[in-house]
Wavefront OBJ file of the C-alpha trace (Angstrom):
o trace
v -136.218 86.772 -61.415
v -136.395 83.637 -63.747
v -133.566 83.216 -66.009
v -134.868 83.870 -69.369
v -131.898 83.587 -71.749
v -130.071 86.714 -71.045
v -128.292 88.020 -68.245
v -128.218 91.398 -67.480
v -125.243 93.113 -67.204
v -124.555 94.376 -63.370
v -123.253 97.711 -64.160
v -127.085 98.767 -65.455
v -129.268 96.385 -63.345
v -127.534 97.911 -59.982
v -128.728 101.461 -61.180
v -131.846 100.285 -62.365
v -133.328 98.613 -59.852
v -136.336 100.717 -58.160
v -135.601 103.502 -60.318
v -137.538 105.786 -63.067
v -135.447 106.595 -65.799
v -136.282 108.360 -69.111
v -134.327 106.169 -71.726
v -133.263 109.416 -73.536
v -130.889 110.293 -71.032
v -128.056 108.360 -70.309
v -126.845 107.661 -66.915
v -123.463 108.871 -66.680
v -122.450 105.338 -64.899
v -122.874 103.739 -68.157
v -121.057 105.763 -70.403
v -118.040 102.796 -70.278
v -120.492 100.560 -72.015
v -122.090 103.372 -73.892
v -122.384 101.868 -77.431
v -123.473 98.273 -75.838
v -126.558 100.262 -74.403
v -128.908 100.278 -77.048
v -128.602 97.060 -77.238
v -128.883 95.836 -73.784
v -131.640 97.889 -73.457
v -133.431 96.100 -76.570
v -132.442 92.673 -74.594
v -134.421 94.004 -71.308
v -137.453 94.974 -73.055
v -137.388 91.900 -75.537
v -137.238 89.149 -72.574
v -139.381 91.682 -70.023
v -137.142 93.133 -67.942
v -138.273 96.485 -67.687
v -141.915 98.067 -68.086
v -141.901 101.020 -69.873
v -144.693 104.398 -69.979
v -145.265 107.603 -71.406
v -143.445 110.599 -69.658
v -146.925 111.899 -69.680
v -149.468 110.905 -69.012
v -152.674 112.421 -71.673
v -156.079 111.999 -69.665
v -155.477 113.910 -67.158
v -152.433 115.202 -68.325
v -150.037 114.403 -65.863
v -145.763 113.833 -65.726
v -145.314 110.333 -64.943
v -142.272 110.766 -62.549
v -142.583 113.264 -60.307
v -146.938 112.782 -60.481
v -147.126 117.013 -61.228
v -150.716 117.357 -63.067
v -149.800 119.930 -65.819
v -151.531 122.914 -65.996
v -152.313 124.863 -69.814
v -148.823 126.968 -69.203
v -146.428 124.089 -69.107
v -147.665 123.272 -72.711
v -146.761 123.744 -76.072
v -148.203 123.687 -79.190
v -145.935 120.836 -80.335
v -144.994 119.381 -76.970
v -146.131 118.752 -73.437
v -143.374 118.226 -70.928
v -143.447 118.982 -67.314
v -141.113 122.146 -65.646
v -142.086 120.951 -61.966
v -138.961 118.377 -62.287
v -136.834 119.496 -65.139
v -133.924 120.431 -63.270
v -134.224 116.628 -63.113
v -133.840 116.155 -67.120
v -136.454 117.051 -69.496
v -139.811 114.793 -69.527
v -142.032 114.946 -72.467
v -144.749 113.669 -74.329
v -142.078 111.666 -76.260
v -140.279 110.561 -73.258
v -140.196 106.851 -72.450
v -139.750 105.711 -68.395
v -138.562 102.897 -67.692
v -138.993 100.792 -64.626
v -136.643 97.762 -63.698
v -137.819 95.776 -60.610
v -135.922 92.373 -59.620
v -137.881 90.868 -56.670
v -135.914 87.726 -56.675
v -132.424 89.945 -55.762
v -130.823 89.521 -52.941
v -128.526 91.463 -50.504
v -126.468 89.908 -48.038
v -127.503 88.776 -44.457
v -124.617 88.515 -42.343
v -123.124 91.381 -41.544
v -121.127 93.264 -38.606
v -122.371 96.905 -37.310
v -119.986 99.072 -36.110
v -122.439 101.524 -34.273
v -122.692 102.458 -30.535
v -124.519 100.215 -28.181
v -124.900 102.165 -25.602
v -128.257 103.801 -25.369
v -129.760 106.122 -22.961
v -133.159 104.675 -21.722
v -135.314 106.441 -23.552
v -133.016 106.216 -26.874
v -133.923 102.344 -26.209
v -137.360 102.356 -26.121
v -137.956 104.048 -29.059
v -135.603 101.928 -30.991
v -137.471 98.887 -30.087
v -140.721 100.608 -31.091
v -139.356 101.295 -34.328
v -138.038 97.671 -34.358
v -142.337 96.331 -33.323
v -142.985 99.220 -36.057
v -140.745 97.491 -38.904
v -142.207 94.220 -38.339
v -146.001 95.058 -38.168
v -145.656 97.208 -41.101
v -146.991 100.138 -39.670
v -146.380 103.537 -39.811
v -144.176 105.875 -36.713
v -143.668 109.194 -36.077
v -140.169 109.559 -33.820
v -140.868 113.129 -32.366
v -137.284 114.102 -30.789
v -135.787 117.097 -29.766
v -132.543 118.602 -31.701
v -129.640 116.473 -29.956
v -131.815 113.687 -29.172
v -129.545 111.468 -31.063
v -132.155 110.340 -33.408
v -129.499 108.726 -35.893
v -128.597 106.332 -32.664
v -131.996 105.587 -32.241
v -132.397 104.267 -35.909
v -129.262 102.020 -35.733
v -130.814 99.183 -34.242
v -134.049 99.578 -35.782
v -131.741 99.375 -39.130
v -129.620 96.610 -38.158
v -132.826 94.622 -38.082
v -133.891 95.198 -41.565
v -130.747 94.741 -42.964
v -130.521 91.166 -41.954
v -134.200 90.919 -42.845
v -132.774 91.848 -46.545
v -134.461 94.806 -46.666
v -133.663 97.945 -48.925
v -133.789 101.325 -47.204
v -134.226 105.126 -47.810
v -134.009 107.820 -45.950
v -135.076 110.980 -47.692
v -134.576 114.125 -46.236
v -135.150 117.624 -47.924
v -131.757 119.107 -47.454
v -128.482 117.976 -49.259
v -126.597 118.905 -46.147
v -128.052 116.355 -43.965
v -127.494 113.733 -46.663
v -124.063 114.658 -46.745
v -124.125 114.633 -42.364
v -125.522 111.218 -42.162
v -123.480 109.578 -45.314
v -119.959 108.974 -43.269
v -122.016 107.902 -39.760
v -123.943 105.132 -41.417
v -120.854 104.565 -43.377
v -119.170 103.717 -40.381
v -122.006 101.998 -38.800
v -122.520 99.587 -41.212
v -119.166 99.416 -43.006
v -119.906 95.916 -45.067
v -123.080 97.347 -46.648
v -123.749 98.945 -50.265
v -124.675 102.842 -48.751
v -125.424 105.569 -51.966
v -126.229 109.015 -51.017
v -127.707 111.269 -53.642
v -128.227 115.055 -54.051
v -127.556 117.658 -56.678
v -123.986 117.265 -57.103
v -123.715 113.754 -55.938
v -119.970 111.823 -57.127
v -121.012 108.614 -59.005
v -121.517 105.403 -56.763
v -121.484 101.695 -57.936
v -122.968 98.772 -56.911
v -126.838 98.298 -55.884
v -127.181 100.222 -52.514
v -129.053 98.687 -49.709
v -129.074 101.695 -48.147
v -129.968 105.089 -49.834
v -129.572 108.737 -48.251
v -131.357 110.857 -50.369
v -132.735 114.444 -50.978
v -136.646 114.001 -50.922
v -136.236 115.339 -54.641
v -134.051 112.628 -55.834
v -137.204 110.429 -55.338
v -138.839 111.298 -58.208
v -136.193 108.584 -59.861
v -137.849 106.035 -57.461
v -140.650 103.581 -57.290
v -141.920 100.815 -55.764
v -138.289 100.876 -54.775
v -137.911 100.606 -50.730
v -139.271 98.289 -48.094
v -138.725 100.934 -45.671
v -139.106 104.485 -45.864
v -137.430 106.947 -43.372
v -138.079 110.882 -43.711
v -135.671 112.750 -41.600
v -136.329 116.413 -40.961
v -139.764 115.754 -42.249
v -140.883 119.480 -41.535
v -138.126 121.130 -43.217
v -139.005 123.300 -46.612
v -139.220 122.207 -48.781
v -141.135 119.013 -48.122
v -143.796 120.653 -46.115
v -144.784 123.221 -48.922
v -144.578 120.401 -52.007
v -147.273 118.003 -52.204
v -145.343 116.459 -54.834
v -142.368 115.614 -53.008
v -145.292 113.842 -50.414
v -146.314 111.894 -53.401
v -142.582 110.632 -54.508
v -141.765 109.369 -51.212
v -145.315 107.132 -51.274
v -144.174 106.593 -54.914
v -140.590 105.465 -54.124
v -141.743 103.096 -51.188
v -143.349 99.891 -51.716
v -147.143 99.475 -50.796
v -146.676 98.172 -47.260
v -143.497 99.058 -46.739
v -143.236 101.187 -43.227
v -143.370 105.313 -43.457
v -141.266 106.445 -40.438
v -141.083 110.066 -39.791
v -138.658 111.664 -38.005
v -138.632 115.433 -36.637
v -137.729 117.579 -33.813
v -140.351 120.097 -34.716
v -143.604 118.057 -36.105
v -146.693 120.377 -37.752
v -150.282 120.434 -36.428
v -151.050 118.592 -40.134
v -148.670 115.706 -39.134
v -149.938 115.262 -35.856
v -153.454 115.295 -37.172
v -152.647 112.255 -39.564
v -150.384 110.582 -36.925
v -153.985 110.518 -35.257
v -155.960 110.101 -37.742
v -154.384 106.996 -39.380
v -153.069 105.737 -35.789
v -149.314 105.853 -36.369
v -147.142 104.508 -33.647
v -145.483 107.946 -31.520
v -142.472 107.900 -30.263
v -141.612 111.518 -28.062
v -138.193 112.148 -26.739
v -138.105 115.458 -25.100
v -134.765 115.477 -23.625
v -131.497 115.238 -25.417
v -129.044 112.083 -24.696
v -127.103 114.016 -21.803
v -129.480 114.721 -20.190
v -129.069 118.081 -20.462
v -131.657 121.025 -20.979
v -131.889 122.730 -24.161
v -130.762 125.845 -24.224
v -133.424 128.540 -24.105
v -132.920 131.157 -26.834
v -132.768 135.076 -25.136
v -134.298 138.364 -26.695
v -132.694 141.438 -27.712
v -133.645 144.056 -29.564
v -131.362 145.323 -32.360
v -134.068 148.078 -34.075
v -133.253 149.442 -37.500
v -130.459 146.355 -37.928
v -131.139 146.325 -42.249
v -130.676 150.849 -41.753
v -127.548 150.293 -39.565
v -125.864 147.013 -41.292
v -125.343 149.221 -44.459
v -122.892 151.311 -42.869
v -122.037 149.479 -39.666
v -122.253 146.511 -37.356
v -124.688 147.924 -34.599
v -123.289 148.072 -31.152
v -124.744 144.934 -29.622
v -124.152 142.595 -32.602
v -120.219 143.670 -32.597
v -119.876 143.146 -28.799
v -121.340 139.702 -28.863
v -119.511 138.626 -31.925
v -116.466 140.212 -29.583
v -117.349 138.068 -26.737
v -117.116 134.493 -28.809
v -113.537 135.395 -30.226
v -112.131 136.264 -27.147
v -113.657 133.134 -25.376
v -112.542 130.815 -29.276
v -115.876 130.096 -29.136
v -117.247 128.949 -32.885
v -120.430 130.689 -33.874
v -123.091 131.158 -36.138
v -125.305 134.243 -37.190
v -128.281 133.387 -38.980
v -129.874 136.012 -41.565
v -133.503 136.506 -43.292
v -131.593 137.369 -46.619
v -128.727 136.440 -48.602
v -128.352 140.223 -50.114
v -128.232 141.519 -46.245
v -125.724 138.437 -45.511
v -123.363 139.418 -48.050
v -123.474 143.357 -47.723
v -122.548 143.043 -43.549
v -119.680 140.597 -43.922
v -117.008 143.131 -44.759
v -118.042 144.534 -41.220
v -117.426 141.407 -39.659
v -114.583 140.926 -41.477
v -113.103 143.944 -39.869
v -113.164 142.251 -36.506
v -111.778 139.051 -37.741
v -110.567 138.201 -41.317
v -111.099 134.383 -40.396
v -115.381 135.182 -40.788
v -117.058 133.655 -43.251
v -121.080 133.274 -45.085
v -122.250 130.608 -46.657
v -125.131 130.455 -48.051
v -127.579 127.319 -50.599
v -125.529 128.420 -54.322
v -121.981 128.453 -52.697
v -120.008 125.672 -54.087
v -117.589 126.298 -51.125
v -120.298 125.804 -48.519
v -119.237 121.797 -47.372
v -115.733 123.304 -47.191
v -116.453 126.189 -44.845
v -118.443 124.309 -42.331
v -115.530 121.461 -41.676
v -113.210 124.589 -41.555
v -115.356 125.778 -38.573
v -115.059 122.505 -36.869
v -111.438 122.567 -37.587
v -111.153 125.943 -35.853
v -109.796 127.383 -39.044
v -112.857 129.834 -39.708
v -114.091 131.299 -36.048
v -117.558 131.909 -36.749
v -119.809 131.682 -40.128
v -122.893 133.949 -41.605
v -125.371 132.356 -42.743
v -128.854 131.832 -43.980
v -131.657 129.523 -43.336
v -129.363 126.289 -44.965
v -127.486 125.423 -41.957
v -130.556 125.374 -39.449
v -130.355 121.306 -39.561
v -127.791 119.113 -40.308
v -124.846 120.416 -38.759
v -123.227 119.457 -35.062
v -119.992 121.306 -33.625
v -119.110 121.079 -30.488
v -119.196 124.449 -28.386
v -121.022 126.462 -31.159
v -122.968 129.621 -30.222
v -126.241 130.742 -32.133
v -127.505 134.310 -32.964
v -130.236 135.120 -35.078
v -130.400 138.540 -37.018
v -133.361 139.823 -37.391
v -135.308 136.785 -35.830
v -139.016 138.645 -36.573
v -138.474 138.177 -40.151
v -141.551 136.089 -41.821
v -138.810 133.402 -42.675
v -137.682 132.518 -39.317
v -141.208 130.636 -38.612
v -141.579 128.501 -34.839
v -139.853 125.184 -36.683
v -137.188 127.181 -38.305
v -136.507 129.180 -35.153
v -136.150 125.577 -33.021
v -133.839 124.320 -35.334
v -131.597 127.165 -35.236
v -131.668 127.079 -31.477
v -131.019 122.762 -31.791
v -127.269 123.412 -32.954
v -126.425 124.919 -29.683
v -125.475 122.320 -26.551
v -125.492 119.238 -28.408
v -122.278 117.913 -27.171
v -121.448 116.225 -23.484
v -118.904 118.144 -23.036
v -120.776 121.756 -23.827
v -123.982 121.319 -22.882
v -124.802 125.105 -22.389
v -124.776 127.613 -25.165
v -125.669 130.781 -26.077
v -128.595 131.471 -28.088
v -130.095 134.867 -29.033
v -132.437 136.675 -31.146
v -131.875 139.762 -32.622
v -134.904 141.964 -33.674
v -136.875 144.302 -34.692
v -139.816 143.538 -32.681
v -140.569 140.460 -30.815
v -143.017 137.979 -33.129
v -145.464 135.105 -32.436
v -142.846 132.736 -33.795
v -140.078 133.781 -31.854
v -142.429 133.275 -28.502
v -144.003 130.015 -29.496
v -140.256 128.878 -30.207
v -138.771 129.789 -26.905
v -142.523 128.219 -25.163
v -141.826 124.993 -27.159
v -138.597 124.433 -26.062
v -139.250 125.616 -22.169
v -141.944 123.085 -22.525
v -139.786 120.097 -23.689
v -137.678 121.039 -21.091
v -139.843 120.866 -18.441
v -141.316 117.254 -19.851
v -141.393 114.501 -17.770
v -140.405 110.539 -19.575
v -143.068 108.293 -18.770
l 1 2 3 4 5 6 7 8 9 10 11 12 13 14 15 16 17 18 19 20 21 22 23 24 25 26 27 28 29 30 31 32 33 34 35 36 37 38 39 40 41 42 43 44 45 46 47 48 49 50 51 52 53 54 55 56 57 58 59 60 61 62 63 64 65 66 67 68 69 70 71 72 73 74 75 76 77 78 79 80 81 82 83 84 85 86 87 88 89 90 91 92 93 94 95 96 97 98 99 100 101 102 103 104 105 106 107 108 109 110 111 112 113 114 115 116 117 118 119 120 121 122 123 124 125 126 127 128 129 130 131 132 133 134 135 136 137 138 139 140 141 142 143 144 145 146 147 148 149 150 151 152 153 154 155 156 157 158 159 160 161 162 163 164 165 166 167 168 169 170 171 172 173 174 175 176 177 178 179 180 181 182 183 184 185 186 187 188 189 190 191 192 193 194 195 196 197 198 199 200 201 202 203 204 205 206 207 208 209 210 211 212 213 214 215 216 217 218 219 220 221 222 223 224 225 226 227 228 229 230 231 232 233 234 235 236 237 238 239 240 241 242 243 244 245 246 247 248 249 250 251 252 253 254 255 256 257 258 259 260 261 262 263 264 265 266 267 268 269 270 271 272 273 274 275 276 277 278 279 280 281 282 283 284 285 286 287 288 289 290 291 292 293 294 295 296 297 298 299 300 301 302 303 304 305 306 307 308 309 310 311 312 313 314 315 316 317 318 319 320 321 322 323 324 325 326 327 328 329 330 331 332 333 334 335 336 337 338 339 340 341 342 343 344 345 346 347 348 349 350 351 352 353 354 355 356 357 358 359 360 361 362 363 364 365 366 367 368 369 370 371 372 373 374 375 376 377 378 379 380 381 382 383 384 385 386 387 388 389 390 391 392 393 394 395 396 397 398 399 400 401 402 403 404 405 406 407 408 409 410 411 412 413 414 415 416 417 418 419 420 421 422 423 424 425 426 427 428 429 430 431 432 433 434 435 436 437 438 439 440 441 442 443 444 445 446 447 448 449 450 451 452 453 454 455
C-alpha cells in the first residue's frame, strides 16, 4: 500500500487485515493501546485505510457480516440488528464495519517444512492435483476415507502456496478439529505465522499466514484468503447453514481456489462438483493399507427403558471386554440427558469412565486423558465423531437408529476406529433398537470403499 503519511501501527493492521469488524467493539488485542485507538482509527479512515458500511444493510434488509436477510421478527421498533450472528457481538442498524485490506503486504518466502515426505502413492497423486488445482485456480473436491491421512496430503499442496506468498484458511465446522490440526501444522511449518480461532480461542499476535478456523469465525472475514480449504465439509453445521456457505465465499478472494475436503461427501456436493467441473480427487483406502473396519449389528431393544435403572446385559459385557483387554473406547449417544443419566452405571464398572459432551469446559482435557491412558473409555455424543485419532480405540454406538446418527454421521463414528499402523483392526458396533436405512447405507458405504480398486 502507498505510503501516505502515516504508518499504521502493527499491533491493529495484523488483526485487521481481511477482517470485518464492527468499530464498537474492541478487540481485546488492543486493549494495551486502548486510549490511542480512537485515534488511530481516525488516522485509517482520514488517509483511506479502511472502507467502512452499515451493519445493515436497508433495501433488502440484510446484516452485512454474516449476509443473514432479516426477517420482520429480528426487528424492533427502534432498531434492526441481526440474531443469526450475535453470539458474534451485536450488529445493528448503527453498527459501522470496517474492512482493512493491504494488497501490497507481504509474508515471507523462504521457509523450512518440517512435515513427512513420505507419501503413499495415492497420498501423492492427489497432492500434486491439489498442487495443478492451486495454480489454475480452480476448484477440488479431495474425497478420502477417515484415516486417509488427508492433513499429509495437504502439506505439499501448502508448502507451495506458502512460498507463492499466499494466505490460507482452512475452515472447518467443529472447534475440535481446529484444535486437532493447530499443533500438526504447527509443527509442519514451524517458521510461519499459524492463528487458530474458535469460541474460546487464547489471543494470538502477529498477521497469520495460515488460519484454522471454525466455519463461523468467518463471518469476521472477507476478501481475506487466496486459498480456501473446508475440512469436514459435510459436518453440521455447515451442511444445514446456507450462511456459513456464504462466509466462506465471503472470506475467500474472488479467484482464490475452494478445496473441499470430506470422507463422507453429500449427493448436493457431488452434484456441483459436476456441475461446475471441480477437479476430484477419491482415496478409498486409508495410508496402511488397511481395510476399514466394518461396523457389526446388535440389537439392544428397550436400551432408553433399561439405561434408567441398569446397563443392559450386552452393553456391560462389551464395555467388560475393552477393560480387561486396556483397550480405550468410546460409546456414542443420541442424547446428552440419556448420556448423563447411564454414566453412574458405567461408573460402577470403572470409576476411571468419563462423558463429554459440546458445553463441557473439561472436554479438551478428557480426550488427551484418554490418550494418556488415564480415563479408559469416554461417553459421548455426536462432538467427537471427527477430529479425534487414538491409537487402539474401540467404537460403540448406543442406540445407532436414532434420527441423529444419519449415513455421514454413522461413517465418521466408525472412521476413529483402525487408524493407526500399528492397530489397524477395531471393533465397531451398533447398538439398537431396530436396524435403520442409515445404519445399512453406512456399513454398504464403507464395504464399498473397501472393496475399491486405485486406478
Amino acid at each position: 500500500m502507498k505510503y501516505k503519511g502515516f504508518i499504521v501501527p502493527p499491533i491493529i493492521s495484523d488483526f485487521l487485515i481481511g477482517r470485518v469488524w464492527a468499530e464498537d467493539q474492541l478487540p481485546k488485542q488492543w486493549q494495551a493501546i486502548a486510549s490511542q485507538v480512537p485515534h488511530y482509527m481516525h488516522l485509517l479512515k482520514k488517509y483511506g485505510y479502511v472502507q467502512q458500511q452499515q451493519g445493515i444493510r436497508q433495501q433488502p434488509k440484510q446484516c452485512m457480516r454474516c449476509l443473514t436477510t432479516l426477517q420482520r421478527h429480528l426487528i424492533t421498533y427502534t432498531l434492526t440488528y441481526c440474531r443469526h450472528c450475535l453470539m458474534m457481538g451485536r450488529v445493528t442498524s448503527q453498527t459501522t464495519l470496517l474492512t482493512y485490506h493491504d494488497n501490497q503486504y507481504r509474508f515471507i518466502k523462504k521457509t523450512i517444512a518440517q512435515y513427512p515426505q513420505q507419501l503413499s502413492e495415492a497420498q501423492q497423486r492427489v497432492s500434486q492435483a491439489l498442487i495443478t488445482s492451486v495454480k489454475a485456480r480452480q476448484h477440488h473436491l479431495v474425497d478420502a476415507v477417515c484415516g486417509a491421512g488427508k492433513t499429509e496430503m495437504l502439506f505439499p499442496m501448502l508448502d507451495y502456496a506458502l512460498h507463492k506468498r499466499y494466505r490460507i484458511c482452512i475452515a472447518t465446522p467443529r472447534a475440535d478439529v481446529v484444535k486437532e490440526l493447530m499443533p500438526r501444522l504447527q509443527q509442519a511449518f514451524p517458521q510461519r505465522v499459524i492463528h487458530a480461532l474458535y469460541g474460546d480461542a487464547p489471543l494470538s499476535k502477529g498477521c497469520a499466514q495460515i488460519i484454522i478456523a471454525t466455519t463461523h469465525q468467518l463471518y469476521h472475514f472477507e476478501n481475506a484468503f487466496d486459498i480456501m480449504i473446508v475440512d469436514e465439509a459435510d459436518a453440521f453445521p455447515f451442511t444445514y447453514d446456507h450462511t456459513l456457505q456464504l462466509a466462506v465465499t465471503k472470506a475467500k478472494k474472488q479467484d482464490a481456489p475452494l478445496i473441499f475436503v470430506t470422507a463422507t461427501p453429500s449427493k448436493t456436493l457431488l452434484a456441483l462438483v459436476k456441475k461446475e467441473q471441480w477437479q476430484h480427487s477419491k482415496v478409498w483406502h486409508r495410508y496402511h493399507q488397511h481395510p476399514l473396519p466394518v461396523p457389526r449389528f446388535s440389537s439392544l431393544f428397550h436400551y432408553q427403558t433399561t439405561l434408567k435403572k441398569r446397563l443392559p446385559r450386552k452393553l456391560a459385557r462389551w464395555v467388560q471386554e475393552r477393560l480387561q483387554c486396556c483397550e480405550p473406547f468410546l460409546i456414542f449417544f443420541a442424547t446428552k440427558q440419556l448420556m448423563a443419566s447411564s454414566l453412574i452405571h458405567f461408573q460402577q464398572l470403572d470409576p476411571l469412565i468419563e462423558s463429554v459432551h459440546a458445553h463441557d469446559s473439561e472436554r479438551t482435557h478428557k480426550v488427551q486423558l484418554l490418550r494418556d491412558g488415564q480415563v479408559k473409555g469416554l461417553l459421548t455424543t455426536t462432538i467427537l465423531e471427527r477430529g479425534i485419532t487414538i491409537p487402539n480405540i474401540q467404537i460403540a454406538v448406543v442406540g445407532a437408529e436414532h434420527t441423529i446418527f444419519d449415513a455421514s454421521a454413522l461413517i465418521q463414528i466408525s472412521g476413529r476406529a483402525g487408524r493407526h499402523p500399528q492397530y489397524p483392526t477395531g471393533d465397531i458396533v451398533f447398538f439398537h433398537h431396530g436396524i435403520s436405512v442409515a445404519m445399512s447405507k453406512a456399513r454398504q458405504r464403507i464395504r464399498m470403499q473397501n472393496a475399491y480398486k486405485e486406478v
